[in-house]
C-alpha angles and dihedrals in degrees: 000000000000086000098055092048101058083042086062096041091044085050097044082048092050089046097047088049094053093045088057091039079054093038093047097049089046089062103046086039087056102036088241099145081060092042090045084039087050093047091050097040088059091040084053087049095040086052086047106049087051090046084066101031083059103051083046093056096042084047089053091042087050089054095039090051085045100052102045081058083067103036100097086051087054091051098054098041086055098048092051090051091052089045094055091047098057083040086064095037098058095041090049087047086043086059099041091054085044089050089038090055096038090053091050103049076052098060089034086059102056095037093054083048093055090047078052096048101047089044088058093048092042096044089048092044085058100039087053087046086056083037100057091036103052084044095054085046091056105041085052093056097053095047094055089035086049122078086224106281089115091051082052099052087041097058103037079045082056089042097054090041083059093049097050089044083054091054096051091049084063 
């Protein structure tokens, strides 16, 4: 029985030797070991590539997760950044409107002393018009009215005025 055993284990050896001899030629013959190379080589890329996909996304979680811890930080910040700017805003407007309407009761003050000023002028001018008409009116009335006293006056009156002028000229 011994004997047939090892038979069957030598044949089973011999068989199993042939088959990889086979198995072997098969696979040079068909390029499998590049094939197989090739297979592992984009297993070990693919590994790779989410090796570092993964620590990218656990780097982006990391930041995410960092900055909604500040969020409410940067909300505020920016909304008191928004706040002070209106603030200014609104007290640079303020001033503008202050200097606007300063500007303008300034302007409203001398023109309405100019108005002022041309309503006295004309209003004299034509006071002194009435004036120098109603004046010549009368003084020709009184010289048609006279008998000839007031002519008289009026002329030796002349006559004085050109002799002190006289005077003065020497």
């Amino acid at each position: 029985m011994e004997s047939l055993y090892q038979k069957i284990l030598e044949s089973n050896l011999i068989n199993f030797i042939i088959m990889v001899s086979i198995l072997t030629l098969i696979f040079k013959k068909a390029k499998l070991g590049g094939i197989i190379d090739k297979m592992a080589d984009d297993i070990r890329n693919s590994v790779s590539s989410s090796t570092e996909a993964a620590a990218a996304a656990i780097k982006e979680y990391k930041e995410a997760k960092r900055s909604t811890k500040n969020l409410a930080e940067e909300k505020n910040e920016i909304l008191n950044k928004a706040q002070e700017g209106a603030t200014n805003i609104e007290n640079a407007t303020k001033d503008a409107i202050l200097n606007e309407k300063a500007g303008l009761e300034k302007k409203c003050l001398s023109q309405m002393e100019l108005d002022n000023i041309k309503a006295k002028t004309l209003a004299a001018d034509e006071v002194l018009d009435i004036i120098t008409k109603r004046t010549r009116a009368e003084i020709e009335k009184r010289l048609r009215d006279d008998d000839g006293t007031i002519q008289q006056r009026l002329i030796e009156k002349c006559i004085d005025e050109i002799g002190q002028i006289e005077r003065l000229e020497v």
